[in-house]
N, C-alpha and C positions, 0 to 999 in steps of 0.2 A: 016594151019588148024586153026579154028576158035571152041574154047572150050566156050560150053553157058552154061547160067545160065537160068534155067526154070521160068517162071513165077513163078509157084510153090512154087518154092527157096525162091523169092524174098517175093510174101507173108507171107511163114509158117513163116518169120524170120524175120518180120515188127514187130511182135509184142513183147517185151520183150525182154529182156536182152537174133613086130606081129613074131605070129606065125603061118604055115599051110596057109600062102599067105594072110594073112588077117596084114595090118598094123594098128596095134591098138594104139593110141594115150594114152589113159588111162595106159599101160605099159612102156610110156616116162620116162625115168630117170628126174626128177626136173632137173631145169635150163639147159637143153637136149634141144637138137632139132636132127631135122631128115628133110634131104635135098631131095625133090621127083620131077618128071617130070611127067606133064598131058599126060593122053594116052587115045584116044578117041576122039569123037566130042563132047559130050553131057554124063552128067553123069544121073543115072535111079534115081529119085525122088519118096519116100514113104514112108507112116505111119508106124512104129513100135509100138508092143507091146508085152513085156515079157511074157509069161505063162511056166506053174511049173505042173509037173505028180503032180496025189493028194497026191501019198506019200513023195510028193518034193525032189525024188531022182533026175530029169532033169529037167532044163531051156529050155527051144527053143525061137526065136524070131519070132514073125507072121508078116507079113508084108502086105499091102492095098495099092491100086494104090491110094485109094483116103481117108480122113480121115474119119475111120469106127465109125462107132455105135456103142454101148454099145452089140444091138443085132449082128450086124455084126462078134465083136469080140466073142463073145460067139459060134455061129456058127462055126466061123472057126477052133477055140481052141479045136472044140470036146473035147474030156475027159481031156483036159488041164484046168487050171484055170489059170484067172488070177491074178500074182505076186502081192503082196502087194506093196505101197511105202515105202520109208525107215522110214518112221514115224510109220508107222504101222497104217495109219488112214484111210485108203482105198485103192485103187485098183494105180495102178501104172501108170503115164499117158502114153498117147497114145503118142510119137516123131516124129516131121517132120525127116524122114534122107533123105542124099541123099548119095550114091555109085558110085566109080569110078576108074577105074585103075590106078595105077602109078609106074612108076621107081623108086622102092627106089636105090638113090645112094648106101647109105651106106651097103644095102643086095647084092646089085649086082642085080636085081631079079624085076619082075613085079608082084605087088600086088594089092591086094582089099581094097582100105580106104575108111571109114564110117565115115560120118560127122553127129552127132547131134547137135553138138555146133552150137546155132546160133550165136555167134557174131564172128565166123572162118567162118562159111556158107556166111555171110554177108562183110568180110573182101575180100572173093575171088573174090565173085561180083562185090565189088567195083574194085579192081585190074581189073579185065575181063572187065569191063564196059567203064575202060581208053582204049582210043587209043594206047598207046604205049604198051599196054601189050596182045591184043586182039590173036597176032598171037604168042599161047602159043610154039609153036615147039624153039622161041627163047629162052624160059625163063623156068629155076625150079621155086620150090617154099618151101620157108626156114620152117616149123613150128615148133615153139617152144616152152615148157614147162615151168611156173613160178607158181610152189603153191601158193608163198608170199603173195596173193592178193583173190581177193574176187573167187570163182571157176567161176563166167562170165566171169575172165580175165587169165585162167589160160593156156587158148592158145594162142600164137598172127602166123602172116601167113606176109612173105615180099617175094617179087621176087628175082630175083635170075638171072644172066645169065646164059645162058644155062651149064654147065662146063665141060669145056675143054675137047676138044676128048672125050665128048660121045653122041654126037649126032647121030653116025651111028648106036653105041650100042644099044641106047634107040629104034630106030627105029629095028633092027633084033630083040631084046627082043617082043619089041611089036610083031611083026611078027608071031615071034614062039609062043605067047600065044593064035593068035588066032587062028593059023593054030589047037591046041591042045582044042580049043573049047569056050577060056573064054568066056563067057557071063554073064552080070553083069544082065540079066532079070530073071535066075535061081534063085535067092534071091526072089523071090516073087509066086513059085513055090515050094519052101523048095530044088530046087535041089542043084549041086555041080557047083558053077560058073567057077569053075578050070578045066573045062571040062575032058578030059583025064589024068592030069599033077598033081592034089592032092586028 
């Protein structure tokens, strides 16, 4: 099976530098990593942006097939606003993400990882781009955690063979998530991409 990289991808990230089934990178222990297997053909590609109830008791993410408007976002946010940046100098930018399933080794467990980093978004591409890595069913993928550095370098992403006795695993897990409904297009729906299971 052959895991792509969207155009999309490729552009938003030309320019510039878990819990509840969700593996979140940002919750990485420094100098950490976490070993995961692609699951899927293709991961769903889309714009985020933060918004906040006005009494700022709740966060939610909004999501856009394609990169929204100023009016777009407004629209969609109904009685939401949106987030500030952490500067406090204006509204919070709009993120290329892309979403995708995977085996985390270490959970045991099939999850939802969300890529904003572009130079990890960019790192896989290239990996998926080479010949020898194209037919992901052979191969994890290691990513790692380094504060030390500037926060564009604070992920790095390397292959992995596939490890040892779990290729079958990887494969039932996959099985059982779809058969229980995942769908990674629920993210752009506000639904539960964890179909029946979270």
């Amino acid at each position: 099976m052959a895991f792509k990289m969207s155009t999309k991808a490729k552009q938003a990230t030309a320019q510039g530098s878990g819990s509840g089934g969700y593996l979140s990178l940002s919750k990485l222990e420094n100098k950490s990593s976490v070993r995961i297997h692609l699951l899927g053909d293709e991961p769903l590609d889309f714009y985020q942006v933060w918004g906040e109830s006005p009494d700022g008791s709740q966060i939610k993410p909004f999501r856009f097939v394609d990169d929204p408007s100023p009016s777009d976002i407004e629209a969609e946010m109904g009685e939401f606003v949106r987030r500030q940046n952490y500067e406090k100098t204006g509204p919070d930018p709009v993120v290329y993400s892309m979403a995708f399933f995977v085996y985390n080794h270490e959970q045991g467990e099939v999850q939802l990882l969300q890529l904003t980093q572009k130079g990890l978004i960019r790192e896989l591409d290239q990996l998926l781009s080479m010949e020898d890595y194209q037919d992901t069913d052979q191969w994890d993928f290691v990513i790692s955690k380094d504060t030390s550095g500037p926060p564009s370098s604070w992920y790095s992403l390397r292959p992995a063979p596939v490890k040892k006795g779990t290729e079958n695993l990887t494969e039932l897990r996959w099985r059982e998530a779809q058969e229980k409904g995942y769908d990674l297009n629920q993210l752009l729906v506000g639904g539960n991409p964890f179909g029946t299971s979270k």
